[in-house]
N, C-alpha and C positions, 0 to 999 in steps of 0.2 A: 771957160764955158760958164754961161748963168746956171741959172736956179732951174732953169727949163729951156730946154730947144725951141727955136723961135717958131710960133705955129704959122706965123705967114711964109716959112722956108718950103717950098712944096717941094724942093731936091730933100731937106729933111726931111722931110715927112715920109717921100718917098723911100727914103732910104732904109727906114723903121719896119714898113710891110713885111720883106723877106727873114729878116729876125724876129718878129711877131708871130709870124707863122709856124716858123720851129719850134717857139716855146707857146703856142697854144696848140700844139699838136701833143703835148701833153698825157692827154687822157687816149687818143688812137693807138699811142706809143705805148704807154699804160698797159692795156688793154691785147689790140691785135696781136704784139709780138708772140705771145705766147698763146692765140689762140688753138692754132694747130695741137699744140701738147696739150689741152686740156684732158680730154680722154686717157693719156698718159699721164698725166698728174694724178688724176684721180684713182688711177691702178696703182702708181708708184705710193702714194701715202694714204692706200685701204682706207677709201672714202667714197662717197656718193656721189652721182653726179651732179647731183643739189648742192651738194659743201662745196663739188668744184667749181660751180657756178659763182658760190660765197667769195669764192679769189676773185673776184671780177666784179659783183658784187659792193663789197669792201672797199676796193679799190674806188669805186664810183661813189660810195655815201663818203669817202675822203675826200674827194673831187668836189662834191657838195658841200658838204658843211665846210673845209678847207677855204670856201670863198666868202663866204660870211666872216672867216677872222683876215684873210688876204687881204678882200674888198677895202674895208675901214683901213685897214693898214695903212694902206697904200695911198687912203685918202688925208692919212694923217701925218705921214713922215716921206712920203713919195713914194715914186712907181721905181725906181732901180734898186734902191738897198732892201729892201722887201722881196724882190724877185731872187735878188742872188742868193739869200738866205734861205730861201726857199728852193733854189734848184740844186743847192748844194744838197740839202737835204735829201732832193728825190737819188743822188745819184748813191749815196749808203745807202739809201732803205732798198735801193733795189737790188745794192750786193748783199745784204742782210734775207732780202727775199731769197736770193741762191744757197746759202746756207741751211734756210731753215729746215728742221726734221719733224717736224709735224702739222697736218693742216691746221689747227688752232692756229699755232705761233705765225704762219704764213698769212694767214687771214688777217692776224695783228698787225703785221710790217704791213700787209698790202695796205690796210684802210692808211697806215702812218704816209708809206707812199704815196698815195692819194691826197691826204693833204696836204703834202709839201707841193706837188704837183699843180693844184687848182691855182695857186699862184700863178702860172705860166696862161693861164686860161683866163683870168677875171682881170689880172692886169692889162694884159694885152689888151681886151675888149675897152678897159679902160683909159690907155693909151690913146687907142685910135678915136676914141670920144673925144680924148681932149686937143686932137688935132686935125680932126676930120668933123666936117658938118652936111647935112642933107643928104643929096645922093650920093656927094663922097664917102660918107662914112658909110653907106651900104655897100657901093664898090668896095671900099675899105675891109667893110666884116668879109665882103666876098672872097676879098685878096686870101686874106688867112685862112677863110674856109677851104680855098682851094690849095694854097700850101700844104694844111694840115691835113688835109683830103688827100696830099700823096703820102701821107705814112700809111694810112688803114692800105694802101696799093703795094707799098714797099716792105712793110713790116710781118705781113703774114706768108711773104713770099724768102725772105731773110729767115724768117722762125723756120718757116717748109724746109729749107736749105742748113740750115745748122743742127736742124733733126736731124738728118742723115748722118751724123758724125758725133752729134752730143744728146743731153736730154731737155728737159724743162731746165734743168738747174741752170744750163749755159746761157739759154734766152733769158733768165735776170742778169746774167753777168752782162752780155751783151745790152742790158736796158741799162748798167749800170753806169758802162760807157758811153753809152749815147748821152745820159744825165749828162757827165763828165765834160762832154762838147758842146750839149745845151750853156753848160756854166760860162762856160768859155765863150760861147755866140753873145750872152747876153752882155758879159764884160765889160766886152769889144765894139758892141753896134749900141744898144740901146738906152740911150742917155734921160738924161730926166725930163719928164714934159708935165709935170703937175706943177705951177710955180708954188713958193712960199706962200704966197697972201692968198691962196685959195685951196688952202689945207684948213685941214678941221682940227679944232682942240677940243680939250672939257674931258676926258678919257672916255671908258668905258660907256658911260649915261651918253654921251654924244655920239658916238660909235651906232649904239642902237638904235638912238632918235633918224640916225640918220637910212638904217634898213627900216623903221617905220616908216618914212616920208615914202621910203618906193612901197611898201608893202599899202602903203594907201592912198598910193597913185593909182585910181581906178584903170584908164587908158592902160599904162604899164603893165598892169596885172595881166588884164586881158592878152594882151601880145604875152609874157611872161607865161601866163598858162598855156597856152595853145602852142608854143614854144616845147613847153615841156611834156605835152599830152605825144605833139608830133615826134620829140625825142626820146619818147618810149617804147613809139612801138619801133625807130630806129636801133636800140637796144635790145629789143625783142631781136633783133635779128643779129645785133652782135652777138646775146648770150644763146642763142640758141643754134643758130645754123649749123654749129658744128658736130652737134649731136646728132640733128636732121639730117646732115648730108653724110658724116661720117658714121652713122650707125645705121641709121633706116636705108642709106642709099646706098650704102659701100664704098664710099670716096674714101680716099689715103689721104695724108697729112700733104703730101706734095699737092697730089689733086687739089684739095680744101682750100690751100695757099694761093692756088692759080684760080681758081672762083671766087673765093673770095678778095683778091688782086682788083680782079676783072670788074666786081661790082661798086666795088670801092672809088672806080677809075670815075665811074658814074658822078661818086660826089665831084671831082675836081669840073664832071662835064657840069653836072648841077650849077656848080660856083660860076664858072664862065660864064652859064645862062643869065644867072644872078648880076653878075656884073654890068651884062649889056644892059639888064632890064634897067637896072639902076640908072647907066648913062642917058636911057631913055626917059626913064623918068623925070631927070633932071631938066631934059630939054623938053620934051612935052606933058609933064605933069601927069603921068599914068601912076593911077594910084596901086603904091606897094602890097595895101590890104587884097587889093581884085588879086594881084598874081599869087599872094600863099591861098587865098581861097581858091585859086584857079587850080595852083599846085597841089592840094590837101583832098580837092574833087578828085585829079589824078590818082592820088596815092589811096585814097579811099578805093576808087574803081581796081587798082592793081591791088589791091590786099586782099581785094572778094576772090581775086582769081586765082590769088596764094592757096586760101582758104579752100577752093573748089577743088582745084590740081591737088590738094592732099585730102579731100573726100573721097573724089572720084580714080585718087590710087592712081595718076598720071603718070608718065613716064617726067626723067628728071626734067629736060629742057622745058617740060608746061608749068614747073612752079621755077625755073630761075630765068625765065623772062622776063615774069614780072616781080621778082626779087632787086633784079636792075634796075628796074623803074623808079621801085620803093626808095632803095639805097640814093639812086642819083639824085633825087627827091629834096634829101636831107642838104645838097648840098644848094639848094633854094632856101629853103622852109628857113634853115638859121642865121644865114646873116639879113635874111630881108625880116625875119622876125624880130632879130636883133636889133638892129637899125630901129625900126617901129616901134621899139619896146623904150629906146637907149632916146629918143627923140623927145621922150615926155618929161625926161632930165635935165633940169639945168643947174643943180651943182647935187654934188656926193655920187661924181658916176661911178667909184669902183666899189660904193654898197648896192649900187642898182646894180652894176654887173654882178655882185658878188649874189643878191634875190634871183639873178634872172639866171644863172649857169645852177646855183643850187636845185631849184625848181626843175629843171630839165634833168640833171643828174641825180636826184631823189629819186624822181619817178621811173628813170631807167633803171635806176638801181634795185627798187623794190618790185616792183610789178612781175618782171619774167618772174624772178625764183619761187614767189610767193604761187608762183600757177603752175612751177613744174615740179612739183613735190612727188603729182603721183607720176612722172615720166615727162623726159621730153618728145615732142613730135612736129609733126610738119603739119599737123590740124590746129595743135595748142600755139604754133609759131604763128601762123595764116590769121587766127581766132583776135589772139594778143594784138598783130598789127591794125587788123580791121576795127577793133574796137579803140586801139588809141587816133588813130588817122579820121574814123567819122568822130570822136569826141570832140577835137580842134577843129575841125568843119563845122557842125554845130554850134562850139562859143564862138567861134569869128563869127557865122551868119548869124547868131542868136542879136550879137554886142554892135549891130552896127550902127546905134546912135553914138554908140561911146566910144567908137573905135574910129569913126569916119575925119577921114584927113584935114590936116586944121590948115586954114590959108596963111 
């Protein structure tokens, strides 16, 4: 084999999608397995349900800053021995999370977790930059959305199912595993595609010149922001639904699994959408920016109605119709933002992935818990999405000299 997979091989290239997709599933896998047991975590280690919130949390500012040192990596010695170092990593920290006996030290592994994990998530993005261009490469982001979109489906319905017979502890064992097969997928399938002569040298000082170029790529930012604004209040509804549905509403851990299953299912429908749009685009030139404004008008409209259903003390079905909407949403909003964001790059794609995945997981990360100090709710959930979904509505329509598609 060379230095890189040949990017005019489209059976290669093709063949990358379904291994991409596994290890940028990453942070759902992260994350959903154990949402069910949160409530149960937080009884088992006599903590808050703020601190349990911090396992998740943690995990996501590892996810974040994780790609900032991945990103450069991988722009500098390649995209495979970086990955495998990295997924190795996730699959101890996550047996280390099953061990651990106090939420401090769990908070510690989680965030460690987290960054060995964001490797799986900024490569890939960067992968498919370096061998995907136009509407491919949003098909492309699609593909993995929609892969990675069936773990948040399969992962909380797995956790629902292993509750009956174990605790939280077992879902890291079982995450630990999955690492273990992640490592293995990688291996196996995903060969190098960064060549030699377009790696970056100079260390450290180069490394950062090179997240400065994205960070003052105006276009970039823009897509990159409204990326992250839409991805918070999609986190608002990871960290929080479970408290909403399982305490306010009375839902059981199986229940919670099979809705939150159901909503999830949403993203992979989102992706598909994503994808057609994409092929259309390619052939008549429909601009990606109209459809996440078109998309973010949606999800703005469906968060008012979150918001309402949990004023007006609805019954449950009137706030998880449009919880669907929201969820399936995300599975548009990110690869066509993606796409748009990755398009204004033409070399150091895995620091621009590594600005553009931090940005979105900062902001999910910090925003819920910072607002559910004094309680969670299905007002505070409703509040959080509406305010992140009109924020990214507003910078796209605010930016559109600076955003409007280049010929």
């Amino acid at each position: 084999m060379s230095d890189a997979v040949p990017t005019g091989d489209a059976r290669a290239r093709r063949s990358l999608l379904p291994a991409l997709g596994a290890l940028s599933a990453f942070g759902p896998l992260s994350m959903d397995l154990y949402i069910p047991a949160l409530p149960q975590l937080g009884r088992d280690l006599h903590t808050t349900e703020a601190l349990a919130q911090v396992t998740m949390s943690a995990c996501l500012i590892g996810l974040a800053l994780g790609q900032l040192l991945w990103g450069p990596i991988s722009d500098r010695y390649g995209r495979r021995r970086p990955l495998l170092w990295a997924v190795a990593g996730f699959a101890v920290a996550s047996f280390v999370c099953a061990v651990s006996p106090s939420i401090e030290l769990l908070i510690l592994v989680r965030l460690l977790q987290g960054l060995c994990g964001a490797a799986g998530m900024a490569i890939a993005r960067a992968v498919v930059h370096d061998v995907h261009k136009g509407s491919e490469a949003t098909a492309g982001f699609a593909t993995l959305t929609a892969i990675s979109g069936a773990a948040p489906v399969l992962a909380p319905l797995l956790g629902g199912a292993l509750l009956t017979f174990t605790d939280w502890r077992g879902l890291f064992v079982a995450l630990g595993v999955i690492g273990a097969l992640l490592l293995l997928t990688a291996a196996l399938y995903v060969p190098e595609t960064h060549p030699l002569a377009e790696r970056t040298t100079g260390g450290l000082g180069n490394d950062l010149r090179g997240i400065g170029a994205a960070l003052g790529n105006g276009p970039f930012m823009v897509f990159a922001l409204a990326l992250g604004l839409a991805s918070a209040g999609f986190f608002a509804y990871l960290q929080m639904s479970s408290f909403v549905l399982q305490n306010q509403f009375g839902v059981d851990a199986q229940g919670f699994a099979l809705i939150f299953a159901l909503n999830s299912g949403g993203i992979v429908l989102g992706a598909w959408i994503s994808r057609r749009l994409a092929r259309r685009t390619g052939e008549r030139r429909i601009d990606g920016r109209r459809i996440v404004l078109i998309s973010l008008m949606i999800g703005t409209a469906a968060a008012t109605a979150v918001l309402l259903s949990a004023l007006l003390h609805s019954p449950l079905p009137w706030l998880l119709a449009p919880l669907f909407v929201l969820v399936g949403l995300h599975g548009v909003n990110n690869p066509t933002l993606t796409a748009l964001a990755l398009s204004r790059i033409t070399r150091g794609a895995g620091s621009a992935s590594a600005v553009l995945g931090t940005m979105a997981a900062l902001l999910g990360a910090l925003l819920p818990p910072l607002l559910s100090h004094a309680g969670v709710s299905a007002t505070l959930m409703g509040a959080t999405m509406l305010i992140a979904f009109a924020a990214a509505l507003a910078l796209l329509a605010a930016t559109g000299r600076v955003t409007r598609p280049r010929d």
